[in-house]
N, C-alpha and C positions, 0 to 999 in steps of 0.2 A: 337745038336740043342735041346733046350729046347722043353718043350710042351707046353709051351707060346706062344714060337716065331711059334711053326708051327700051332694053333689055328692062333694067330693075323696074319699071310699070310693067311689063310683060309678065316678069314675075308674080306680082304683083293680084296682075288680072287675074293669077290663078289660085295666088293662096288667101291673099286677101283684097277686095276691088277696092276696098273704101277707106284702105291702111293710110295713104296717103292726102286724100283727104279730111280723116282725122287728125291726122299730125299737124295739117297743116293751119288744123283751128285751135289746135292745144296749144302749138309750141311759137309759129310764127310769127304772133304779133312781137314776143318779147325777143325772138331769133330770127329775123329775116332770110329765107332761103332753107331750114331746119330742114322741113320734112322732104323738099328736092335732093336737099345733099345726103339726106339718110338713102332715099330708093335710088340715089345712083349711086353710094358709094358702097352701102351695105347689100341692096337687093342686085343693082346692077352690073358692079364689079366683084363681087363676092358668090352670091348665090345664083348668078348667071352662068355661072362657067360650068365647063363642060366634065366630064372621068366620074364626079359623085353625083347620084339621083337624087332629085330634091328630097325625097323621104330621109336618104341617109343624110344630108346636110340638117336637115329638119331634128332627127334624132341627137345629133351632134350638138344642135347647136342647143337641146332639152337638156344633156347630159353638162354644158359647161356652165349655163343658166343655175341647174341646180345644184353644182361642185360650187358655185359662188355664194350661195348662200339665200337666205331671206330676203334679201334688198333688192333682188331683182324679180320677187314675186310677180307683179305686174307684165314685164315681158315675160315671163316664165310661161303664164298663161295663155299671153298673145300667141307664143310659138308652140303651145301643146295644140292650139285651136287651128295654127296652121301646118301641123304635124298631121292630126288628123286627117283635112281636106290633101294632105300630099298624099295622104295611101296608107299611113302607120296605123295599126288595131289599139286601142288602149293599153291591151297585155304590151305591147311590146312598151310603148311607151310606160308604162311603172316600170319594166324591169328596165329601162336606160336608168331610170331616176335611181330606181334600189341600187343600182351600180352603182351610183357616184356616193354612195355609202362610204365605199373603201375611200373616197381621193377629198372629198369634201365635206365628210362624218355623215352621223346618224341624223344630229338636230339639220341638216342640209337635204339630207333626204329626206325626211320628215316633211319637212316645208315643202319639198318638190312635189310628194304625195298628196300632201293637202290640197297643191294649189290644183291638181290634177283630178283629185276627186270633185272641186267644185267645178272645174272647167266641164265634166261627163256628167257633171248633174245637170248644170244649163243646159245640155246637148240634148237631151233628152224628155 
């Protein structure tokens, strides 16, 4: 096992335990290897590293999810849920989203809003 892949499940343990076992029932049969090369390449050598708090990486990564638009509703979600569990308040999370107003419009923040008010109703 790489020191990737055992950072990115370290990751993992903490924002979400069972990311990787989901993927790896969604995506594997038709991708062999999918959800291993997601947590080491995306959690392990990305969100592992050291200078930004996962909260801010987590905030970041709500703000480019929602400047993309509608299409990526689904992880939109996945990462507002593990934006929470990093430390972020709701408040702060809408106003990353209301941000990306300026860089990816209104109907993009709109979406982001949405997907964010059903992720706080599930919570709750």
């Amino acid at each position: 096992m790489s020191e990737a892949l055992e950072k990115g499940r370290a990751v993992l343990a903490g924002l979400n335990p069972e990311m990787e076992a989901i993927l790896n029932e969604r995506y594997d049969d038709i991708l062999p290897g999918f959800s291993e090369s997601l947590v080491e390449w995306a959690y392990g050598r990305h969100y592992a590293r050291g200078v930004v708090d996962m909260k801010t990486r987590q905030l970041c990564t709500i703000a480019a999810l929602t400047a993309m638009g509608g299409q990526t509703t689904p992880q939109l979600k996945a990462n507002i849920e593990h934006t929470l569990t990093a430390g972020a308040t709701e408040q702060e999370i809408v106003e990353v989203i209301w941000q990306m107003a300026l860089y990816g419009g209104i109907p993009a923040a709109i979406n982001g809003l949405n997907a964010a008010k059903e992720v706080f109703a599930a919570q709750t």
